[in-house]
N, C-alpha and C positions, 0 to 999 in steps of 0.2 A: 535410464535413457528414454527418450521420446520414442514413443511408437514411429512406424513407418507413416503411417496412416495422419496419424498426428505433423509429423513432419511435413507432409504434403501441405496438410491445411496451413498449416504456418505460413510455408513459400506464398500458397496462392493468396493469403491474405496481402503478400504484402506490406508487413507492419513497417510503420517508423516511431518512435517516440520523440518528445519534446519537453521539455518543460515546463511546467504553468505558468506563463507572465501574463500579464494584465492583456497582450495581443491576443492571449487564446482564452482569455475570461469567458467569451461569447460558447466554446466549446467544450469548455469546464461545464457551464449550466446546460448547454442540449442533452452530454453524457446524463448529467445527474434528473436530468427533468427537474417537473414541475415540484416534487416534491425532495428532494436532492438526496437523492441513492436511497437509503437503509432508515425511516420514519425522518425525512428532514434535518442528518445530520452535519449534510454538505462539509464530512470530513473534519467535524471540531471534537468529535468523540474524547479524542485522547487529548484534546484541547482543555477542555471546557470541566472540571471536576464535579459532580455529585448532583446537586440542583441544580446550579450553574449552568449544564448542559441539559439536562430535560425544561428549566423553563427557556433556551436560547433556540430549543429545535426550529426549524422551519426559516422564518423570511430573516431570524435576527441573526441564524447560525451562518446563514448566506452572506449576510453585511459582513461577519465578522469576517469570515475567510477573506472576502473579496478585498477586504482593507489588508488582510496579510498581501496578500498579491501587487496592492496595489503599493503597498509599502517596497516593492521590491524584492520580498522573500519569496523565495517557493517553493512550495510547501509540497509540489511531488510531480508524475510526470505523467501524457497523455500519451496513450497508446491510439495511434491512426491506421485503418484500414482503408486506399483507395480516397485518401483524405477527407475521412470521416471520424471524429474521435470512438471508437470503441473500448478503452479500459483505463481503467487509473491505478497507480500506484503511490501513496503517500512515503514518503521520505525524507527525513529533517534529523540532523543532529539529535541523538535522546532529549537533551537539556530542551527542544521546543515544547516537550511533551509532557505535560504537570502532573496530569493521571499517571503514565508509568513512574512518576519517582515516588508514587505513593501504593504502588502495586505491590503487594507480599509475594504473591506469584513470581509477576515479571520485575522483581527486582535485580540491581545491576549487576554482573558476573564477579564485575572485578571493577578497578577506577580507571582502566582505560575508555578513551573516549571513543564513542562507536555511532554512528550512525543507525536511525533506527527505522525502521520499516513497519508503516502502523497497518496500514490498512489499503485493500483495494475493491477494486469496482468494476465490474463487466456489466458492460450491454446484456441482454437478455440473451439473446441471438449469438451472441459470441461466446456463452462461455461453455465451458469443458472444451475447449481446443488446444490449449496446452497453451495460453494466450499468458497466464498467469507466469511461467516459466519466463516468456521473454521479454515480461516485465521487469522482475526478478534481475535477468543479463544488466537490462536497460539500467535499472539502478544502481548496479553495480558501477558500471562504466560512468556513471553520470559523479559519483560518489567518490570515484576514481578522480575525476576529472576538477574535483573541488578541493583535493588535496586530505580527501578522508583515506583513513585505512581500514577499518573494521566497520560493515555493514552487519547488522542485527535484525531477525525478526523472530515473533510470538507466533507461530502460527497454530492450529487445533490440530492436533493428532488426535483423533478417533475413529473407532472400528466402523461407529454407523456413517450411513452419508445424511449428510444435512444441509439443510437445504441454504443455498447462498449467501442471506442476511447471515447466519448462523456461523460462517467460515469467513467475515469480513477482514479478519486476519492472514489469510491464506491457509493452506494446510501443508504439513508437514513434510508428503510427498514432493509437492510444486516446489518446497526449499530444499529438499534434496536433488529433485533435477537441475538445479539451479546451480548447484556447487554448495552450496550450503552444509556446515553440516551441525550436528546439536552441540551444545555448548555447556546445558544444565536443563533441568529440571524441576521443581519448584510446586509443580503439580502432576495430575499422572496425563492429560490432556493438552497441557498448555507446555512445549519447550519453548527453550530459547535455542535460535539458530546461528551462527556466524558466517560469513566470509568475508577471508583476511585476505584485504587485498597486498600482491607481492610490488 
């Protein structure tokens, strides 16, 4: 459960989430700045496979998303504080995601189809507020809402804390407060989470 403390901060933020369309393209790139989140990867990470995505870092990984968006697809949702974007959370069908079907770790549970939760992103300023939790709800509902049933994430489970770039997958905690719960194993760091939605 959420601290008290936590809980407070939650209310007074205020959050809403939304969706990435092409209207909030503009607050996709504030979030992510000049250099987009985590060395320029403007969220193609789990996109983009092996070279592919180290030479596309920076202005090309930007284009690529932005044609996701602009195609229609979206590709995850914004978290708004006092209508300011402060956090992201990626989320697309597994099948968007070409690096997980290649992952020994994070490979698939079972052949049901699941929705999968790759990665997020806080504001400087905003994170450890429990921000990542009600991202987590958000996706759920949003996922709900598309006619999925099982949401999935990777997130780190480990003892030490590390520092943000480090945890771009969430951590293991944040999908437990979430309703989440583990699903498998595959490494000692890396589970896989579920929530099946009823």
């Amino acid at each position: 459960m959420l601290r008290t403390e936590e809980r407070n901060l939650i209310e007074e933020l205020d959050l809403s989430f939304h969706p990435l369309t092409q209207k909030l393209w503009r607050d996709f790139e504030m979030l992510f700045g000049k250099h987009g989140a985590c060395g320029g990867c403007w969220c193609m990470h789990w996109k983009l496979r092996g070279k592919e995505f180290t030479e596309s870092a920076g202005d090309t990984a930007r284009q690529m998303q932005k044609s996701i968006v602009d195609s229609k697809t979206v590709p995850g949702l914004l978290a708004y504080s006092e209508g300011y974007p402060i956090g992201w959370i990626a989320v697309e069908p597994r099948s968007a995601y070409p690096k997980l079907a290649h992952s020994r770790t994070l490979k698939p549970v079972d052949d049901q189809e699941v929705w999968s939760i790759t990665c997020f992103f806080m504001e400087k300023k905003h994170r450890r507020k429990g921000i990542t939790v009600e991202l987590l709800k958000a996706a759920v509902d949003y996922v709900k809402a598309q006619g999925g049933k099982i949401v999935e994430g990777y997130p780190v489970d480990s003892k030490q804390d590390s520092p943000a770039p480090f945890v771009f997958t969430g951590t293991a905690s944040a999908f437990k407060h979430a309703g989440f719960e583990e699903v498998a194993r595959n490494s000692p760091t890396r589970p896989i989470f579920r929530y099946v939605i009823q």
